[in-house]
N, C-alpha and C positions, 0 to 999 in steps of 0.2 A: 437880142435885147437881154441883158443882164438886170433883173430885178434884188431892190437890197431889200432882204426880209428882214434883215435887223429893225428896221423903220414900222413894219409894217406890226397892228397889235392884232390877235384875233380876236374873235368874238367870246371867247370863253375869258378872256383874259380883260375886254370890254363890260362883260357881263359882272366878274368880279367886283371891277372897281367901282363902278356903279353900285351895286351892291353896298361894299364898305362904303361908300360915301353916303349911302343914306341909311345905313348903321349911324354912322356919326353924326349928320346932321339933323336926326330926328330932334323937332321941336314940341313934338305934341307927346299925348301920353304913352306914345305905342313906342318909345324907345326900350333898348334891352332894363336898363334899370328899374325903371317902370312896370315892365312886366315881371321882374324878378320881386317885387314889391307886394305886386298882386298876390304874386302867386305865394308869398311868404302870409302875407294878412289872410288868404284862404288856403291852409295848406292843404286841404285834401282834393287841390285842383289836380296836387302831380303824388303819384304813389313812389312808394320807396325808392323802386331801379331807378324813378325817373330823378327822385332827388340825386341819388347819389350820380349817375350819372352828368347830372348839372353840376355837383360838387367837383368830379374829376375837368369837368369843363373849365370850371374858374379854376382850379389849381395851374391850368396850361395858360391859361390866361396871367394867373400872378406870375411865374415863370418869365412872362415876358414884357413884364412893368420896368425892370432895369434897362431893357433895351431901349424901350419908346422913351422911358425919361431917358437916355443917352442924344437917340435921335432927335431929341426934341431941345436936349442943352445944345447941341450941337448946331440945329439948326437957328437955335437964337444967336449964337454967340458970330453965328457968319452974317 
């Protein structure tokens, strides 16, 4: 019996997406903006490494706005 793993997702790869999907579908106040909010109105929740660390974070993040706006013309225009 020849099984096709192409088909087949794992569990860490299940776990992901789940994951990002409730990154993005947060409705309530516990989404990433929201906490970034917080934690800007009380800065001395995160000390320095952590700020700057969050800073290197969003830079990777702006790095890849060009692309999902791409992905996203792309998929409107089909």
């Amino acid at each position: 019996m020849v099984k096709k793993t192409n088909e087949i997702i794992s569990q860490a790869e299940l776990d992901n997406l789940l994951m990002l999907n409730d990154f993005i579908d947060q409705k309530d106040n516990k989404s990433l903006v929201n906490e970034l909010k917080k934690a800007i109105l009380d800065s001395g929740k995160l000390q320095l490494t952590q700020w700057l660390t969050l800073r290197k974070q969003l830079l990777e993040i702006e790095e890849l706005i060009p692309h999902i706006d791409l992905i996203i013309k792309l998929k409107k225009e089909d």
